[in-house]
C-alpha positions as CSV (number, residue, x, y, z in Angstrom):
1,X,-21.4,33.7,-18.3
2,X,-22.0,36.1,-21.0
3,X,-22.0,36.2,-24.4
4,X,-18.6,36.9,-25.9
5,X,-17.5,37.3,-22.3
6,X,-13.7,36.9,-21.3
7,X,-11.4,36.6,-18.5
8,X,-8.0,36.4,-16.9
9,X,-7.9,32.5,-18.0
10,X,-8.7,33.1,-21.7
11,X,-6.6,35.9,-22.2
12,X,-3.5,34.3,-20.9
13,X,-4.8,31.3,-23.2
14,X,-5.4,33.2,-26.2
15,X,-8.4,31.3,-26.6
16,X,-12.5,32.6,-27.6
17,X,-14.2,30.0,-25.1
18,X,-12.9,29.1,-21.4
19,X,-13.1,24.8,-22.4
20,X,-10.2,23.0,-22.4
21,X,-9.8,19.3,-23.5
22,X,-8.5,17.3,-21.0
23,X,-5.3,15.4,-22.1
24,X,-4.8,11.6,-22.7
25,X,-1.9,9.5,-22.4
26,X,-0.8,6.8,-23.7
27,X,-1.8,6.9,-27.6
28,X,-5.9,8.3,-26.5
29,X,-4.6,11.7,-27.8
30,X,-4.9,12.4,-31.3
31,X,-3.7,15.7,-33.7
32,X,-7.5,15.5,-34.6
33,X,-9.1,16.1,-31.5
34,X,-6.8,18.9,-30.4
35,X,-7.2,21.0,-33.7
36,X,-11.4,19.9,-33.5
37,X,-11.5,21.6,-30.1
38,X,-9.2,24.2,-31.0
39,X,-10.6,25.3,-33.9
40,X,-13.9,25.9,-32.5
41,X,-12.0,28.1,-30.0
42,X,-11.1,26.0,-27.1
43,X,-8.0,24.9,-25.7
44,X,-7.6,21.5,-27.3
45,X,-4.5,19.5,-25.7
46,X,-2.4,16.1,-26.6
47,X,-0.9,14.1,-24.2
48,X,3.0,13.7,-24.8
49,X,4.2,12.4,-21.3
50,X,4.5,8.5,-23.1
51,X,5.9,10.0,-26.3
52,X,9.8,9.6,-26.9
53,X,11.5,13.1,-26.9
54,X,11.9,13.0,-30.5
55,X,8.0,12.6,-31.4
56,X,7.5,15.3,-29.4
57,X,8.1,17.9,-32.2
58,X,6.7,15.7,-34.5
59,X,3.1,15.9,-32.7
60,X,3.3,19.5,-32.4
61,X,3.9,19.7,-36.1
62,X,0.9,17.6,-37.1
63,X,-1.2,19.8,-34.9
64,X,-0.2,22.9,-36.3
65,X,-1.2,21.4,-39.6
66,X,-4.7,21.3,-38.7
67,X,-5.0,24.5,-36.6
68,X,-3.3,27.7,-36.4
69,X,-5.0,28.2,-33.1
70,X,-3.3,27.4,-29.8
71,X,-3.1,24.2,-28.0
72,X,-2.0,22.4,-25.2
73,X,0.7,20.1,-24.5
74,X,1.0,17.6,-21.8
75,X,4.0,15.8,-19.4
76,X,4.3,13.8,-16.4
77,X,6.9,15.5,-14.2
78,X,7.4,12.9,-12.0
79,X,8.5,10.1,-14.5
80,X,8.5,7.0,-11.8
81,X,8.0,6.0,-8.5
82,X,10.3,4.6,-6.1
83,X,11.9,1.7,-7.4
84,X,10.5,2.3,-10.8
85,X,13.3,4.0,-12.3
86,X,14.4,1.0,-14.4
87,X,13.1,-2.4,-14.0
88,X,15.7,-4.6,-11.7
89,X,15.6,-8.3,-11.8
90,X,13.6,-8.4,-8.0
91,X,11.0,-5.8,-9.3
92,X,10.8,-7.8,-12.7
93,X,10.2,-11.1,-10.8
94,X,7.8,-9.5,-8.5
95,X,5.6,-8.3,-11.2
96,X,5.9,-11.6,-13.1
97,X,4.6,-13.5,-10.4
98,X,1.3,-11.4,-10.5
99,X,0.6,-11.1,-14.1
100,X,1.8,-14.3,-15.4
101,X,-1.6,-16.0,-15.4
102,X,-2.7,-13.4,-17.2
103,X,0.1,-14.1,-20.0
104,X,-0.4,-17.1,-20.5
105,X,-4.2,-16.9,-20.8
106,X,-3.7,-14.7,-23.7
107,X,-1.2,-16.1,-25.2
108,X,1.5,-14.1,-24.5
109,X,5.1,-14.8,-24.1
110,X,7.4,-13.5,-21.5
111,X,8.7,-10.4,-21.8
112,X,12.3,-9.8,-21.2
113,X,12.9,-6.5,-20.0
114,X,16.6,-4.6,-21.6
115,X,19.5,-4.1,-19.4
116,X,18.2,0.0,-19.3
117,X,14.5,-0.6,-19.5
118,X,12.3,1.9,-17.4
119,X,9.2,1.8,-18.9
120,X,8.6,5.8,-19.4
121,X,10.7,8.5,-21.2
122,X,12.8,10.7,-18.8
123,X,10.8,14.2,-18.5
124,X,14.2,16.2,-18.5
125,X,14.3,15.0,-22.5
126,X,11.0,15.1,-23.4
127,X,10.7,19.2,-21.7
128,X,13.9,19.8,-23.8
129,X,12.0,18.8,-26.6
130,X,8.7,20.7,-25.6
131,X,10.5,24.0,-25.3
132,X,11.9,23.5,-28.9
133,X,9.0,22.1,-30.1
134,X,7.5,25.6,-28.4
135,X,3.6,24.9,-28.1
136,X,1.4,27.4,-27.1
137,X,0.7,25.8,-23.7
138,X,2.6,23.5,-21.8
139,X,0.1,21.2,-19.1
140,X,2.0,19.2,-16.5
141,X,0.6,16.5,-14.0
142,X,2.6,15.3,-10.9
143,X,4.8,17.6,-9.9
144,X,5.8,21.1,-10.6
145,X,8.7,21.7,-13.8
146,X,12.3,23.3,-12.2
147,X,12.7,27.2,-12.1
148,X,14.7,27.1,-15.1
149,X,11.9,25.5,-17.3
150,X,9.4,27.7,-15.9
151,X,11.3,30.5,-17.3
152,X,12.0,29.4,-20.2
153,X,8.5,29.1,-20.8
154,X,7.8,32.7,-20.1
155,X,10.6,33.7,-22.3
156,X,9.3,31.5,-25.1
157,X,5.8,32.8,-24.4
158,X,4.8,29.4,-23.3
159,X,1.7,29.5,-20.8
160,X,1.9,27.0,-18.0
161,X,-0.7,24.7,-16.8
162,X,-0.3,23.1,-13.4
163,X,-2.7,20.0,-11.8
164,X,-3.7,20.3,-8.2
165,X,-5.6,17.9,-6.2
166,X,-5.7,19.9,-2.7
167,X,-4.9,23.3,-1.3
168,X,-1.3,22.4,-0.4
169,X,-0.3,21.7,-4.3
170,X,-2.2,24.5,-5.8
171,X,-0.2,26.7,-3.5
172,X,2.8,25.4,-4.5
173,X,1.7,25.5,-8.4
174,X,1.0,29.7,-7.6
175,X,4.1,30.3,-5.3
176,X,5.9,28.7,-8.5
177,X,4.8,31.1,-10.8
178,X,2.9,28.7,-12.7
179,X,0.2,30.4,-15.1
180,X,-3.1,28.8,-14.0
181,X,-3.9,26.0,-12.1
182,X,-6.4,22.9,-12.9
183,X,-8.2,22.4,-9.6
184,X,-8.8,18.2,-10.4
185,X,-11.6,16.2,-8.1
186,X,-11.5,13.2,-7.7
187,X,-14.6,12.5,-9.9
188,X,-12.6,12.8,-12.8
189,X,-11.5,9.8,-15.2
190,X,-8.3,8.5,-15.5
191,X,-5.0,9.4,-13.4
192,X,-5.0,11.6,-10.1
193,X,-2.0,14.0,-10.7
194,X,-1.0,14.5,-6.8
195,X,2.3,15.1,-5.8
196,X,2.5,16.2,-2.1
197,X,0.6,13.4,-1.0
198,X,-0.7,10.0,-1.9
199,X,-3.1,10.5,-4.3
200,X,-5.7,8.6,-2.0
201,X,-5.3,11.0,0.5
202,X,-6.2,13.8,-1.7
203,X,-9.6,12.6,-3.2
204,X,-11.4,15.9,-2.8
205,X,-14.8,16.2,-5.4
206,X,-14.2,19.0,-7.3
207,X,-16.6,21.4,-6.9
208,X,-15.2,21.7,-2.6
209,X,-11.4,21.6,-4.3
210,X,-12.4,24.6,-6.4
211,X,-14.4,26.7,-3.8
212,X,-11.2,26.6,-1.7
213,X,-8.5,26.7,-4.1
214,X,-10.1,30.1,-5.7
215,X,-10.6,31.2,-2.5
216,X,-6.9,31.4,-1.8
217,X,-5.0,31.6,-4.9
218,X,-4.8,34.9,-7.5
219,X,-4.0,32.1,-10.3
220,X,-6.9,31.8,-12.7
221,X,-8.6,28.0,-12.2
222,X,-9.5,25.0,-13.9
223,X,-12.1,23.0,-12.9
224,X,-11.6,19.4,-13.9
225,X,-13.3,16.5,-12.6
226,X,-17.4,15.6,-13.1
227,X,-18.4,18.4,-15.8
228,X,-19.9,17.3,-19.2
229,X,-22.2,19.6,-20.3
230,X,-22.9,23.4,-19.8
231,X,-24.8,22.7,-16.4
232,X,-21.2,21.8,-14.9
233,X,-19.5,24.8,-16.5
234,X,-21.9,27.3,-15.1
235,X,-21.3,25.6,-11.8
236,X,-17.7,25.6,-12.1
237,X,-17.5,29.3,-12.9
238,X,-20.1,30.1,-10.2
239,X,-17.3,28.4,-7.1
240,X,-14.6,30.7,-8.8
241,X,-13.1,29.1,-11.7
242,X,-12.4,30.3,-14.8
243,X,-12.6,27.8,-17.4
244,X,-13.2,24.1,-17.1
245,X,-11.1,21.2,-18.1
246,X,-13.2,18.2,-19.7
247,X,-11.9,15.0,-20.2
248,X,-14.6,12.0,-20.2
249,X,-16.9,13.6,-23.3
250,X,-14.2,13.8,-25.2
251,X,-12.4,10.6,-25.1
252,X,-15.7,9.4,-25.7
253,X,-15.8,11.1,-29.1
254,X,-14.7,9.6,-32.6
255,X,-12.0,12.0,-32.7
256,X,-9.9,10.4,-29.9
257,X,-7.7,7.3,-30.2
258,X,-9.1,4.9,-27.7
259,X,-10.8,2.0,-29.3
260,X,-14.7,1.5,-30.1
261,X,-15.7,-0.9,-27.5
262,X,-14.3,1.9,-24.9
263,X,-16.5,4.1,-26.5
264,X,-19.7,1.9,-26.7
265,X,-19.0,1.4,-22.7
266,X,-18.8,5.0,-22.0
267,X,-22.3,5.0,-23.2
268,X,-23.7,1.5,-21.8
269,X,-25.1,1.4,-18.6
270,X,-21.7,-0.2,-17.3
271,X,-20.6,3.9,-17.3
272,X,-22.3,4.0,-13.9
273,X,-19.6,2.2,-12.4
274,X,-16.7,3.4,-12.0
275,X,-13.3,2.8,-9.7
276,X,-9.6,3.8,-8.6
277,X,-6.8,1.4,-8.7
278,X,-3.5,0.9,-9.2
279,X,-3.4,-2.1,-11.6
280,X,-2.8,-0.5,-14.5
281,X,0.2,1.5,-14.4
282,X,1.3,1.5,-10.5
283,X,-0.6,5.1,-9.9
284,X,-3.8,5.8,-9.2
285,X,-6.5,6.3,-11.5
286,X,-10.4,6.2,-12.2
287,X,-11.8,4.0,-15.1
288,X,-14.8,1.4,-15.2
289,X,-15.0,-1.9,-13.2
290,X,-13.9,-5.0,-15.3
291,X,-12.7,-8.1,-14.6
292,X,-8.6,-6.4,-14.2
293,X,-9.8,-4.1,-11.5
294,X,-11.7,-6.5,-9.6
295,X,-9.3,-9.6,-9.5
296,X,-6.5,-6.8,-8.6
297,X,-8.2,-5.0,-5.9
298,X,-6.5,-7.7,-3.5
299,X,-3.5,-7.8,-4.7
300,X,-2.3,-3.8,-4.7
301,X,0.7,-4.2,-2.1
302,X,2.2,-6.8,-4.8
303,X,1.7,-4.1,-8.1
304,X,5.6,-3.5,-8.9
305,X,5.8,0.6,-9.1
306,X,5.4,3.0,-11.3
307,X,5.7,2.8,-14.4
308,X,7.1,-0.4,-14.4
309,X,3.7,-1.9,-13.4
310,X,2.2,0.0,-16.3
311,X,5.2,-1.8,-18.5
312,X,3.9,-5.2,-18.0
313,X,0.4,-4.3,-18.7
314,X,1.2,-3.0,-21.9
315,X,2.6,-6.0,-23.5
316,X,-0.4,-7.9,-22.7
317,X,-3.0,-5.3,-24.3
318,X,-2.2,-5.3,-27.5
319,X,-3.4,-9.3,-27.5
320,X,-6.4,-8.5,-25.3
321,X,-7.8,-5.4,-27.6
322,X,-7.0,-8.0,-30.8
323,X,-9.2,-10.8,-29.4
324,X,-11.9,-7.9,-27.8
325,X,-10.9,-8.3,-24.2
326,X,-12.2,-5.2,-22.5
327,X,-12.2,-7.4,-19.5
328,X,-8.6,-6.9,-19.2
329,X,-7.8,-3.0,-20.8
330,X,-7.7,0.1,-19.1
331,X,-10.8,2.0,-19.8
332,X,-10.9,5.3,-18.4
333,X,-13.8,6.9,-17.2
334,X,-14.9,9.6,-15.0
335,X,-17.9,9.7,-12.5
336,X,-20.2,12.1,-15.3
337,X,-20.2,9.7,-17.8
338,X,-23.5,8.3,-17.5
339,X,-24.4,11.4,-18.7
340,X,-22.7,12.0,-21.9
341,X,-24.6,12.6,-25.1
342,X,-22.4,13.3,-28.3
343,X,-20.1,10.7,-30.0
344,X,-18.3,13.9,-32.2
345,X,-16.1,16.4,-30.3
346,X,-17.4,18.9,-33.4
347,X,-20.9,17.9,-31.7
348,X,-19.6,18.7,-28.3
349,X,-18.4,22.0,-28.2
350,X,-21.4,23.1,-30.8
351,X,-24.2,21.8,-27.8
352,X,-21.4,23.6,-25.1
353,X,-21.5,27.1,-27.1
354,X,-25.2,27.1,-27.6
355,X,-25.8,25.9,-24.4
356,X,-23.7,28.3,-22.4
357,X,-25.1,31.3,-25.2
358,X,-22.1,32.3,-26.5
359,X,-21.6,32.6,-30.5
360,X,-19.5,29.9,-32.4
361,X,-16.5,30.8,-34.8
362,X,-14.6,27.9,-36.0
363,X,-12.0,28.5,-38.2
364,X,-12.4,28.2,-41.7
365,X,-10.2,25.0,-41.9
366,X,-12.2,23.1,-38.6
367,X,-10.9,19.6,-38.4
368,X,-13.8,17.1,-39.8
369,X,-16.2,15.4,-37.4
């Protein structure tokens, strides 16, 4: 990479540097960390796909307020699994039976599920409200938007961001016109976007996914999945991608919104082990081992689907994080992060410039460390 270099990826982005903050769900986003990484000209991104339609705009807004440089925003396509579209007395019974110890070890009471509950916003509201909201880039996970969206997008001057975890789904991301494509291995932290096959059938490392997927594809890609630092980015470009996606280092940083025991464990020795399970939300994901993911590993044929799983567990975590339970929390994590070094995003992308020689211009207004 050279110095003040650019290609197809950042020119469609209308961004100086070809990083990209990966996107958290699920209240780990903040308007902070977007406008940090944006402002020091990367492609910062929030997660929306838990966010009702209406806060959608809202989010947008209070990025905008702390950047005038572009930024990503994220959905789930694929809003449930089978039988997760609303929670049915059966399904609620089933995951009752499973969880209830856990309840009632924490002091939680029952929860009692509304006659419409589902558990996850419908993505046909929340991409209504994306369009209007009109962010400069629209990421999507688990699926691939309808025709009609996908225009719309282009007519708005929207670019689109597709996740693939094999060949098959980065083809189909390209054939549907989709901008560029985030080739995601399976060392990376939290969920595994596939959506042609079960994600633990597509647990390619990233660094084969992108040698293949840029072999075959004229879209611009992302690697995602195992990069920290410039070392992983000059790999990444060196297989064929264009930019990089980085998600571990920065939910590490004080500028997220996950909570400070996460953070102290992202840079504890227990970072060195890592997992993928279902016990969280009914889909798979990588975080570190804890008690949650151990005592569930036997029990995955009983976890009620997506998202309806993920319902249950998030009425017991607001008690657990209260009385310091990281036991029994979701804490995301990717393979690299044994190797993470800065607690600031600002700190971050400063080391990822240097490192990789290019200059640094953040903009006058740069979100505080």
């Amino acid at each position: 990479m050279t110095r003040n270099a650019t290609n197809e990826a950042t020119r469609i982005l209308g961004i100086e540097h070809p990083i990209i903050q990966g996107p958290f769900g699920g209240g780990l986003s903040t308007a902070a960390l977007a406008a940090t990484v944006a402002n020091h000209g990367g492609l910062g991104s929030f997660g929306a796909h838990m966010l009702a339609p209406e806060r959608i705009g809202t989010v947008a807004a209070d990025i905008r307020a702390l950047t005038d440089r572009p930024f990503a925003l994220n959905l789930w396509v694929s809003d449930h699994d089978a039988g997760g579209d609303h929670i049915d007395p059966d399904t609620f019974e089933r995951g009752w039976r499973l969880f209830e110890p856990y309840f009632r070890e924490l002091g939680v009471e029952k929860p009692r599920p509304g006659p419409a509950e589902r558990g996850h916003p419908r993505f046909e509201e929340q991409v209504d409200a994306l369009l209007e909201a009109r962010p400069p880039a629209f990421s999507f996970v688990f699926g691939i938007p309808s025709p009609a969206v996908l225009a719309e997008c282009r007519r708005r001057g929207i670019a689109t961001i597709g996740a693939a975890t094999s060949i098959a789904e980065a083809q189909a991301l390209e054939a549907a016109g989709v901008d560029l494509v985030v080739a995601s291995g399976s060392e990376a932290g939290g969920h595994r976007p596939s959506f042609l096959a079960r994600a633990e059938e597509s647990l390619m490392g990233t660094f084969a996914l992108v040698q293949l997927v840029s072999a075959r594809a004229k879209t611009p890609v992302i690697a995602a999945g195992g990069i920290a630092d410039a070392r992983g980015v000059r790999a990444a470009f060196a297989l064929g991608a264009q930019a990089v996606q980085i998600g571990t280092a920065f939910l590490a940083c004080s500028e997220s919104g996950t909570n400070d025991a996460h953070r102290d464990l992202l840079f504890s020795e227990r970072a060195q082990h890592t997992t993928l399970t279902r016990a969280f939300t009914g889909r798979l994901a990588r975080g570190l081992r804890n008690r949650w993911t151990e005592e569930m590993a036997s029990h995955t044929g009983e976890l009620p689907p997506f998202p309806t799983c993920g319902w249950f567990v998030s009425k017991l975590r607001p008690a657990a994080l209260a009385a310091g339970r990281t036991d029994l929390i979701s804490l995301w994590s990717g393979q690299i992060a044994p190797n993470l070094r800065h607690r600031s995003a600002a700190a971050l992308m400063q080391s990822l410039l240097q490192d990789l020689g290019r200059p640094e211009h953040p903009h006058e207004e740069e979100t505080p460390a």
